[in-house]
N, C-alpha and C positions, 0 to 999 in steps of 0.2 A: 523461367528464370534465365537468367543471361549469363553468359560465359566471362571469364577474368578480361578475356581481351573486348569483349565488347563493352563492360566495365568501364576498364581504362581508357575506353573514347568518349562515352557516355561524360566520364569526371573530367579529362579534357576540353570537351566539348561545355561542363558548366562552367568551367573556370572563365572562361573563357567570353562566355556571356551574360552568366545571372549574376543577380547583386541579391546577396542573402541578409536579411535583414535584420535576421535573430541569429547572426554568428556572424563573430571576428572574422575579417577578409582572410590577417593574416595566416591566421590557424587554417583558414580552409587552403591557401595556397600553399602552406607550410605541410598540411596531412590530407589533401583533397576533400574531395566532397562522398556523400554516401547516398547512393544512387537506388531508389524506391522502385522497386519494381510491381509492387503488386500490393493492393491493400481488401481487406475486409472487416468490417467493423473495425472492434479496437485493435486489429494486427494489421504490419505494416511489416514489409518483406522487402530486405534490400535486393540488389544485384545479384550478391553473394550468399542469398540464402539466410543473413541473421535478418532477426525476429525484434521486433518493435512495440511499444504500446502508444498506437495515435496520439498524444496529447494535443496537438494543435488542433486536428480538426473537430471537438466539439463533440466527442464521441458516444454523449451524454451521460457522463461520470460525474458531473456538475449541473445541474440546471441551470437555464439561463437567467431567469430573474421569478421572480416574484416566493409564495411560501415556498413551495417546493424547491427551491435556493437556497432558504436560509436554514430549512428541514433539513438537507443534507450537510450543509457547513456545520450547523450546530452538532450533528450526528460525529462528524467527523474532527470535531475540535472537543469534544468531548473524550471521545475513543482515545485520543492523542492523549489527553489527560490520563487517560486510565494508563497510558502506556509507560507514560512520565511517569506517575505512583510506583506502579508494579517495576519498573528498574530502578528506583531509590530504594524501593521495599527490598528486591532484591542485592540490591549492591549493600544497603544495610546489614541484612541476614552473612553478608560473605565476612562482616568484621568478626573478630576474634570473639567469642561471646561477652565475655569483660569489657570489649570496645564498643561495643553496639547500641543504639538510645531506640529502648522499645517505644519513646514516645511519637517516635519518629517513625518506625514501624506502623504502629496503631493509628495515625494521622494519614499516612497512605493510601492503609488499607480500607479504612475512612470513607475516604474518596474516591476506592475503585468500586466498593461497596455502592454508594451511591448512585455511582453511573451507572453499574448495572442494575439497579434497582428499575431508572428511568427506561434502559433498553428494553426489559423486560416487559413493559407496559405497550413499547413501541410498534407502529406496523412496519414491520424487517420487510416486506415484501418485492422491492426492487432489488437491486445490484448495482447501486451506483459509488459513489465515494464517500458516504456515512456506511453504508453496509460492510464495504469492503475495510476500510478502516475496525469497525467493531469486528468484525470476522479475524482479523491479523492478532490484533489484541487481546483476543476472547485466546486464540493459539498461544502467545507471547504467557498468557497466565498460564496457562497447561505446560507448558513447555523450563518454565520455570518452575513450575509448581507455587505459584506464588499463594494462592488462595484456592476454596475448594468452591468457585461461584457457581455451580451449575446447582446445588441446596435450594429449594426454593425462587427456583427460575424454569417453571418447567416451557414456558414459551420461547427465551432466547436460548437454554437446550437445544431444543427442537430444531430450533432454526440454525443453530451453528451447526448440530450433525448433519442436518444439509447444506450449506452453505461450503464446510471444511472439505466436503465430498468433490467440489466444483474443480477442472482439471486447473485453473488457474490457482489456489491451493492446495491443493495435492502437490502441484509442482513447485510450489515453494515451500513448502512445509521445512520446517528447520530442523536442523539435525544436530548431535554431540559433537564437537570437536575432536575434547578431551576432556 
C-alpha cells in the first residue's frame, strides 16, 4: 500500500497525463483521481487503503452473452421485483390501519410469492448477480418481516443459510436504526 505522499504524486502525476473516459474531467481535476493500488478478483484497493467492488473489469457477476446471460439477468430482475413488492408491502403495512388497501398488500405479496416459487425450483449454485440479488432480498424480507417464505421452500432455505453466511453478507447485513 502507498503512503499519502506517494498518493499525491501518483494523483498529480494522472492528472496530468490520462484522459478518463468514464468520468468528468472537471470533477477529477476539481477532487483528483483515486489511485488503485492493488486488485484481486472483485476487490480493488486504492492508495489509501479503501476497498472497491471491480465493476469494470468483468469480474463475472454478469455473463458475457449467451443462456447463461440472460439466466442471470432474469434472476436478477426478478429479485428486484421481489424487492419492489416487499417495500410497498411494507410501506403499506406502516399506514394507519383504517388507511391501508389490503388489496394492495395481497397483490404484492402475490408476486413475491411467485418469485419465490420459481427460485425455489432454481440451480442457486453460483454467486453471480441473480444470486447475489435473490440472497439481498431473501434478507430485505427477513429483516422486514414481510412474509414467512422459507414454508415450503426447503431448497432456497438451504441455500440462503448458506449464502447469508458468505463474509460479503454478513458484512452488510442491515441493522435497526430506530
Amino acid at each position: 500500500m502507498a503512503n499519502s505522499q506517494e498518493t499525491a504524486r501518483l494523483v498529480a502525476l494522472d492528472q496530468e497525463t490520462l484522459f478518463h473516459p468514464f468520468s468528468a474531467i472537471r470533477d477529477i481535476q476539481g477532487s483528483g483521481s483515486t489511485v488503485m493500488s492493488a486488485g484481486k478478483g472483485l476487490m480493488l484497493t486504492d492508495s489509501d487503503g479503501k476497498e472497491y467492488l471491480d465493476a469494470m473489469a468483468g469480474a463475472g457477476l454478469i455473463p458475457a452473452s449467451g443462456a447463461a446471460r440472460w439466466k442471470a439477468l432474469m434472476l436478477q430482475s426478478l429479485a428486484d421485483g421481489v424487492g419492489d413488492a416487499a417495500v410497498r408491502t411494507a410501506q403499506e403495512r406502516r399506514r394507519a390501519e383504517g388507511d391501508q388497501h389490503p388489496d394492495v398488500i395481497e397483490r404484492q405479496l402475490k408476486a413475491i410469492e411467485a418469485a419465490l416459487d420459481l427460485f425455489e425450483k432454481e440451480d442457486l449454485s453460483g454467486w453471480g448477480i441473480g444470486e447475489i440479488a435473490i440472497a439481498t432480498h431473501l434478507g430485505y424480507l427477513d429483516f422486514r418481516k414481510v412474509l414467512d417464505w422459507r414454508t415450503g421452500r426447503p431448497h432456497l432455505s438451504a441455500w440462503y443459510e448458506k449464502a447469508s453466511k458468505r463474509d460479503s453478507m454478513v458484512a452488510s447485513e442491515p441493522y435497526q436504526i430506530a
